[in-house]
TORSE-177875 format. One record per residue (C-alpha): residue in three letters; x, y, z. Coordinates in steps of 0.5 Angstrom, whole numbers, m for minus. Example, Ala and Ser with C-alpha at 12.3 -4.5 7.8 and 13.67 -1.06 7.14 Angstrom:
 res  east north    up
 Ala    25    m9    16
 Ser    27    m2    14
! end
This chain:
 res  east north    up
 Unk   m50   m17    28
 Unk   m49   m12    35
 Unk   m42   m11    35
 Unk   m40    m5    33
 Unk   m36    m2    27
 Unk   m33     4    27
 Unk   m31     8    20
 Unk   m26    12    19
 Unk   m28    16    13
 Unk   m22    21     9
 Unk   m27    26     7
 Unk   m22    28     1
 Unk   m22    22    m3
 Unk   m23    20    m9
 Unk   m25    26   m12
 Unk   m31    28    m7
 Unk   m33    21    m5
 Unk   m30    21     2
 Unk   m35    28     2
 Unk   m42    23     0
 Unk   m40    17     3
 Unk   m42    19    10
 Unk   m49    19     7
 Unk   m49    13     4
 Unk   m46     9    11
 Unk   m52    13    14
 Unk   m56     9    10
 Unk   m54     2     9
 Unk   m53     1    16
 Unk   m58     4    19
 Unk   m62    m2    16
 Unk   m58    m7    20
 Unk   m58    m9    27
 Unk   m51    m7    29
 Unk   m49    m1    33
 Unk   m43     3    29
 Unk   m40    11    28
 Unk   m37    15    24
 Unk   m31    19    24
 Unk   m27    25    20
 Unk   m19    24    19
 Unk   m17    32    19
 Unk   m10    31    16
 Unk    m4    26    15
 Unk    m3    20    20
 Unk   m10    23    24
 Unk   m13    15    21
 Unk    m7    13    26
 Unk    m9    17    32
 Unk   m15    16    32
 Unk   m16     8    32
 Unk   m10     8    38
 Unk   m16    11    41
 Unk   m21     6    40
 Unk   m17     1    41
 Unk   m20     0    49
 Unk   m27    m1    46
 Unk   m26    m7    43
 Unk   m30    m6    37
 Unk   m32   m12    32
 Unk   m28    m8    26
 Unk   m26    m2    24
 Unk   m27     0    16
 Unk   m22     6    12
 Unk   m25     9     7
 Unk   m20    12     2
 Unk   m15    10    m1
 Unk    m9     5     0
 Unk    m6    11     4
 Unk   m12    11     8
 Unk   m11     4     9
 Unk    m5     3    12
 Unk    m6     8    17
 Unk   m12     5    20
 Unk    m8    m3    20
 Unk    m2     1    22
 Unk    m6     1    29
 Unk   m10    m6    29
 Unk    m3   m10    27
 Unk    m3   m15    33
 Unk   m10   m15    35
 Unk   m16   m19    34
 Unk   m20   m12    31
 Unk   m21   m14    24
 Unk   m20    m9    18
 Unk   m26    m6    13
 Unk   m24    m3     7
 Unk   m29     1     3
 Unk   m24     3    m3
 Unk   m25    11    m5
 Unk   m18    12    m7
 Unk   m14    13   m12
 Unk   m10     6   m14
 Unk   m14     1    m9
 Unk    m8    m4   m10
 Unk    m9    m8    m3
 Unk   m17    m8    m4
 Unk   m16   m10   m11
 Unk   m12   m16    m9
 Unk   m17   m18    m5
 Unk   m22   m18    m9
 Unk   m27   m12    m5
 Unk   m30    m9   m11
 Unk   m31    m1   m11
 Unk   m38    m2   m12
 Unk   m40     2    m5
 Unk   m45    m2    m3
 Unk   m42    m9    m5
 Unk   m36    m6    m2
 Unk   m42    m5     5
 Unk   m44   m12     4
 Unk   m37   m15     6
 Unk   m37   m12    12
 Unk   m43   m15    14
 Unk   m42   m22    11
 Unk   m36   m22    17
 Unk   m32   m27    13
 Unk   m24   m25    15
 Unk   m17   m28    13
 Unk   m10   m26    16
 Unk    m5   m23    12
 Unk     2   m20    13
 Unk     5   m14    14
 Unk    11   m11    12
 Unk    16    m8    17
 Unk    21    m1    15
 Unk    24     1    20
 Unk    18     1    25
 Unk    13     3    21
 Unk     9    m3    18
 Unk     6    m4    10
 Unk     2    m8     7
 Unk     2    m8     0
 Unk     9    m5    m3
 Unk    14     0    m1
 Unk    19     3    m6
 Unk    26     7    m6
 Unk    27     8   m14
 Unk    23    11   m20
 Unk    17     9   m17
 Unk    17    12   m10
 Unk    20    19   m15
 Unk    13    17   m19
 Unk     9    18   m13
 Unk    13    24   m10
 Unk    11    28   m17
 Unk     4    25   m16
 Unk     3    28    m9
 Unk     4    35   m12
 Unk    m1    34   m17
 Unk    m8    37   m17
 Unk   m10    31   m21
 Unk   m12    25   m16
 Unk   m13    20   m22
 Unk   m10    15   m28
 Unk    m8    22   m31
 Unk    m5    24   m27
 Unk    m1    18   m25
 Unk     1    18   m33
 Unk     3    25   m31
 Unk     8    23   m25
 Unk    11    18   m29
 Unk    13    22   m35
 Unk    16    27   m30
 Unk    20    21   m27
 Unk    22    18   m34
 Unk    25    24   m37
 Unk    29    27   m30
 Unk    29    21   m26
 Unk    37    19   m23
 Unk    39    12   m20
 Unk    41    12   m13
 Unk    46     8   m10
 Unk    45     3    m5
 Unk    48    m2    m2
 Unk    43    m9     1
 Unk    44   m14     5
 Unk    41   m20     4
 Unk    40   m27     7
 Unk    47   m32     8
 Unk    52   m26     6
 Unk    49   m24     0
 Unk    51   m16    m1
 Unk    49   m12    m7
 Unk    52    m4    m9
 Unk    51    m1   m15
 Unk    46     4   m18
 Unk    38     2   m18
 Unk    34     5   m22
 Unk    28     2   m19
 Unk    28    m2   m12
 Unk    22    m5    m9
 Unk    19   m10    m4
 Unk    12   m13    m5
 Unk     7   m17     0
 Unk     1   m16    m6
 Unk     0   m17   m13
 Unk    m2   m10   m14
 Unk     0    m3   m14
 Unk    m6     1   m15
 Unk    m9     2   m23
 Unk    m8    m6   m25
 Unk    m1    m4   m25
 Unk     4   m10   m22
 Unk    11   m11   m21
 Unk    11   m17   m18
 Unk     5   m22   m21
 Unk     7   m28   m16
 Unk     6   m25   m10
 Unk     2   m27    m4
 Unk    m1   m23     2
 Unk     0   m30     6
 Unk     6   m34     5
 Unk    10   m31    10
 Unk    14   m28     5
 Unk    16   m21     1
 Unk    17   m21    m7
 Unk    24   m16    m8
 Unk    26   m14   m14
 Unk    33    m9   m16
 Unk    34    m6   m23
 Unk    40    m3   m24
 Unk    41     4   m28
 Unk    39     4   m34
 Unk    40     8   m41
 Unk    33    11   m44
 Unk    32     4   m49
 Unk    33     1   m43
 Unk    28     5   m39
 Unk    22     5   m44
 Unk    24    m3   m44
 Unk    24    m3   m36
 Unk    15     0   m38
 Unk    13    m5   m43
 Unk    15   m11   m39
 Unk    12    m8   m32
 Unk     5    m7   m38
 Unk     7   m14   m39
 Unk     7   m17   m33
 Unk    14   m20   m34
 Unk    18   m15   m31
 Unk    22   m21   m28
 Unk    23   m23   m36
 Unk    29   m18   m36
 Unk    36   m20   m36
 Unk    38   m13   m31
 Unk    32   m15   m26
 Unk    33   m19   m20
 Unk    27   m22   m16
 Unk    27   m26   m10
 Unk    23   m27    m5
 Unk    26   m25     2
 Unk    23   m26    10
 Unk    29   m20    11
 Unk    35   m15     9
 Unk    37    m8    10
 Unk    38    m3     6
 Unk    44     3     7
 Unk    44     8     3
 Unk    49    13     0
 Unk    44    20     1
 Unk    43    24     6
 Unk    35    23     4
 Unk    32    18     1
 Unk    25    18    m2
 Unk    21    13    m1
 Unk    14    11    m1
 Unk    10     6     3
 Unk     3     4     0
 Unk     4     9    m5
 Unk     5    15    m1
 Unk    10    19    m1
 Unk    16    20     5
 Unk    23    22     6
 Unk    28    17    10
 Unk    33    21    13
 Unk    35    14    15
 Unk    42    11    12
 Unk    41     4    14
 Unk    34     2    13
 Unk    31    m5    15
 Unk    26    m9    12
 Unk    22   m15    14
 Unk    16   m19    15
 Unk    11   m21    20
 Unk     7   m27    18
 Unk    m1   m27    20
 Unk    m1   m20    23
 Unk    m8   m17    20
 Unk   m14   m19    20
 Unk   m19   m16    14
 Unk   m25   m17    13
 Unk   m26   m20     5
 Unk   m31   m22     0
 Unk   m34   m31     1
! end
């Protein structure tokens, strides 16, 4: 294999991994016939600009490592092209490499990229920047806000942001927009779209979803008192979100989302952002990614 593969390392994931990693790629590939380098994000969105500049030289892949935020970043450049996506998974949650089975056994991980079999996936669209496992704009994305704050980038931590969020957190107001006229306004809780199965942690709201059937999973639950809540928890654990009588899940090819604040905290692929936004459009784009997966 003499196609070039070039990674782009986060060398401040997974609690010092993104530090080692670039040894560890040194090592296997150096015993492979492939030509491949190694390039350092500096900061967020870095990933980004630095797969824009590559894409001139046509490389046979190109590999994140990191986590799911790390990830989104380098497919946010390759959508549309032919260039197919590596993933070493080095993050925290690894919800999109764990839907598609890439284990976090490093080397394992190395041999996937050698063994070149590749799928097609979608990508989901907010506004003009795309996704590809969730986004979200209730607890959830208040969750990851408490989560980006904190110096524990593990499940402790993860359990910490969520303990926050249960006790403080306030529904927002929203008014959506779905297919044949179909409008909801009312105070969500939690308000969330899926392309996978996975958010990171085996935590799933959406057990159905698939990365390939054209199609994002939405579900919408309305405010909710503290029974309600603890309630809304133990069926995510559950896996039967859909089981309560408060949630709606659909799927959807489209919709839109306005929203009543001046800010909207949201998070795509668990990372934390502010929409300034009032009205907020999602949609899908079927086969948009090619990813390297294991046989």
């Amino acid at each position: 294999m003499k196609n070039k593969i070039i990674f782009i390392v986060n060398p401040i994931a997974g609690k010092g991994k993104g530090k080692i990693i670039q040894s560890e790629i040194q090592r296997f590939f150096q015993s492979k016939n492939v030509e491949f380098k190694i390039l350092l994000t500096e900061k967020t969105g870095h990933a980004t600009d630095l797969v824009k500049s590559l894409l001139h030289e046509k490389p046979y892949s190109i590999v994140a490592c990191g986590g799911d935020g790390t990830i989104n970043e380098v497919a946010q450049a390759l959508v549309g092209t032919e260039i197919l996506l590596g993933i070493i998974p080095i993050g925290s949650g690894n919800g999109l490499a764990s839907n598609l089975n890439i284990p976090k056994c490093i080397e394992k991980a190395f041999e996937i990229i050698c063994e070149a079999k590749a799928m097609k996936i979608d990508a989901g669209k907010l506004n003009n920047h795309f996704f590809f496992s969730n986004i979200g704009f209730g607890i959830d994305a208040d969750v990851i806000n408490n989560y980006s704050k904190t110096n524990l980038r593990n499940f402790l931590g993860y359990v910490s942001a969520s303990t926050k969020s249960i006790f403080s957190y306030q529904s927002k107001t929203f008014k959506i927009e779905l297919g044949n006229n179909q409008i909801l306004e009312d105070d969500y809780y939690f308000l969330f779209c899926s392309n996978s199965n996975e958010a990171g942690y085996g935590i799933t709201f959406c057990p159905n979803a698939k990365l390939n059937d054209g199609k994002l999973d939405f579900v919408a639950v309305k405010k909710l008192n503290f029974i309600q809540q603890i309630q809304f928890s133990i069926s995510v654990l559950r896996k039967k979100l859909e089981k309560m009588k408060v949630a709606k899940v659909i799927q959807i090819s489209e919709m839109k989302l306005y929203s009543a604040n001046e800010k909207t905290i949201a998070q795509i692929d668990g990372e934390a952002i502010i929409l300034t936004d009032k009205s907020i459009d999602i949609s899908i784009i079927p086969n948009a990614l090619n990813v390297l997966i294991p046989k």
